[in-house]
C-alpha positions as CSV (number, residue, x, y, z in Angstrom):
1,X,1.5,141.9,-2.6
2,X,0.2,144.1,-5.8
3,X,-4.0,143.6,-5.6
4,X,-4.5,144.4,-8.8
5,X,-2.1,142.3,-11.7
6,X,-2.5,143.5,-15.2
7,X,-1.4,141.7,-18.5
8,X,-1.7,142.1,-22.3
9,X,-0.7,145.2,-24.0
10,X,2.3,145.5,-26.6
11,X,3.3,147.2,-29.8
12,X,1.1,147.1,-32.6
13,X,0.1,149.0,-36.0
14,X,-2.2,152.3,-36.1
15,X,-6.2,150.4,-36.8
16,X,-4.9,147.3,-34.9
17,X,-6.1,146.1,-31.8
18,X,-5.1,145.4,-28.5
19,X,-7.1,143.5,-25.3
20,X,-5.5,144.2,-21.7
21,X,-6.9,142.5,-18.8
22,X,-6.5,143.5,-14.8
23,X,-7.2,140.6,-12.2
24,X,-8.1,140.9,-8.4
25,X,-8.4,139.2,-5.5
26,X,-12.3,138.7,-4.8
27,X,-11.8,141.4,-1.8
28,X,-10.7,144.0,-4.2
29,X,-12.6,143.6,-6.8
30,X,-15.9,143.5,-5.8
31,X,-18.0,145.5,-5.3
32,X,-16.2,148.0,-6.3
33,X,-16.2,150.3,-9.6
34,X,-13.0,149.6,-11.9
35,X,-11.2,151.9,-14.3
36,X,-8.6,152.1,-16.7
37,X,-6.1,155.3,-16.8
38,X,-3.2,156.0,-19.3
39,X,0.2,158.3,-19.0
40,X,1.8,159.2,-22.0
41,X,6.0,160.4,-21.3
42,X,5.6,163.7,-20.6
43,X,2.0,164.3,-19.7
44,X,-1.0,163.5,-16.6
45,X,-2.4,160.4,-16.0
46,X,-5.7,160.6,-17.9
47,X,-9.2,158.5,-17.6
48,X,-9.7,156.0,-19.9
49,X,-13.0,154.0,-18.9
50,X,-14.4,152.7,-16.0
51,X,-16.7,150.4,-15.5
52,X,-19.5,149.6,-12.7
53,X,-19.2,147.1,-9.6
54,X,-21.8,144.9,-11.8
55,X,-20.6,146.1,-15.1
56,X,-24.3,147.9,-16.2
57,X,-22.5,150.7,-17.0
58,X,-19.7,152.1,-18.7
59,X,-18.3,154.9,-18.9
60,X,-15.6,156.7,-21.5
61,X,-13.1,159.5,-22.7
62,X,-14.2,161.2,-25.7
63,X,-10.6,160.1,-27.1
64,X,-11.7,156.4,-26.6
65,X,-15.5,156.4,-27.2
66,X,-16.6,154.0,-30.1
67,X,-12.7,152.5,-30.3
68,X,-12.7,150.9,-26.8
69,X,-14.9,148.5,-24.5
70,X,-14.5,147.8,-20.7
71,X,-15.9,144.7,-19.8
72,X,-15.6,142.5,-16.3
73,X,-16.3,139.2,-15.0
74,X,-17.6,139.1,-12.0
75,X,-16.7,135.3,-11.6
76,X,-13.1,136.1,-12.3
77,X,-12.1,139.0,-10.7
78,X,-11.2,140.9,-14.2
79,X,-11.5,143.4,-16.4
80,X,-10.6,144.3,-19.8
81,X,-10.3,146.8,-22.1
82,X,-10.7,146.1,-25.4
83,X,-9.0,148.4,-27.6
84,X,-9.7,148.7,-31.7
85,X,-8.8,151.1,-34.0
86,X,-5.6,152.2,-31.9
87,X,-4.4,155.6,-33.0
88,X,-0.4,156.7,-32.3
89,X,-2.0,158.8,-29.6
90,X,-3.1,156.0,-27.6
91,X,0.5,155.0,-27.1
92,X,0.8,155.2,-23.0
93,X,1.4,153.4,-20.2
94,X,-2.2,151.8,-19.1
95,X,-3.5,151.6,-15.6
96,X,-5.8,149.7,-13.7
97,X,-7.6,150.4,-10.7
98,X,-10.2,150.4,-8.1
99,X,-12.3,153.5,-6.9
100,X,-12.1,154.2,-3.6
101,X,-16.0,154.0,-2.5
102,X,-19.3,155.3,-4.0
103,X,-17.6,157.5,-6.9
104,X,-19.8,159.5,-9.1
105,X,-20.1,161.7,-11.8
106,X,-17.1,163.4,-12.5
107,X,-15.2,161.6,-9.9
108,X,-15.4,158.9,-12.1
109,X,-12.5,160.3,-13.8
110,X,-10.4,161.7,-11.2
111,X,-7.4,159.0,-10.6
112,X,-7.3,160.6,-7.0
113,X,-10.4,158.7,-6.7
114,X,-8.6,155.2,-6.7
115,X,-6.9,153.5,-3.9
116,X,-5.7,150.1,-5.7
117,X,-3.6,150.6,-8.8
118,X,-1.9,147.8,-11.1
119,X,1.6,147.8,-12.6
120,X,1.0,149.6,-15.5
121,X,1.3,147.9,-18.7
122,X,3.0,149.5,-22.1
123,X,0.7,149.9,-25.7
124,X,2.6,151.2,-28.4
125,X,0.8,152.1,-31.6
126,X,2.9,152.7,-34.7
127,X,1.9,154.9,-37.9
């Protein structure tokens, strides 16, 4: 059984704008810090954003900074990622997932640093 279920995501135009949400069982969400990764065909799963276990902060790519928001509710065992101003780049496959324990720093973005994962969900962004 996956622990972490994602929806939302899609094909849409270059400046649109795009919400995806990951839901948990109460176990594996909290309290645990949450991120967002993406894969483009060809290339490394890369950090998106992650988020803390009480959502007080946030934290960001440079590709992403100012275009996207990572939320959670506590109360619903999600997240989200709100994503505006999509660029063609920012077509990938999007992951969620759970850190594995206290992660820091520059852990934060180091997917070997997650234990849970979703099921990947695909964004598209034409020009």
């Amino acid at each position: 059984q996956r622990q972490l279920v994602q929806s939302g995501g899609g094909l849409v135009q270059a400046g649109g704008s795009l919400r995806l949400s990951c839901e948990a069982s109460t176990r594996t969400f909290n309290p645990y810090m949450m991120g967002w990764f993406r894969q483009a065909p060809g290339k490394e799963r890369e950090f998106v954003a992650a988020i803390s276990a009480r959502g007080d902060s946030t934290y960001y790519a440079d590709s992403v900074r100012g275009r996207f928001q990572v939320s959670r509710d506590n109360t619903k065992n999600t997240m989200y990622l709100q994503m505006n101003g999509l660029k063609p780049e920012d077509t990938a496959i999007y992951y969620c997932a759970r850190a594995n324990g206290n992660v820091v720093g520059n852990l934060i973005a180091r997917p070997e640093n997650y234990d849970y994962w979703g099921q990947g969900t695909q964004v598209t962004v034409s020009s």
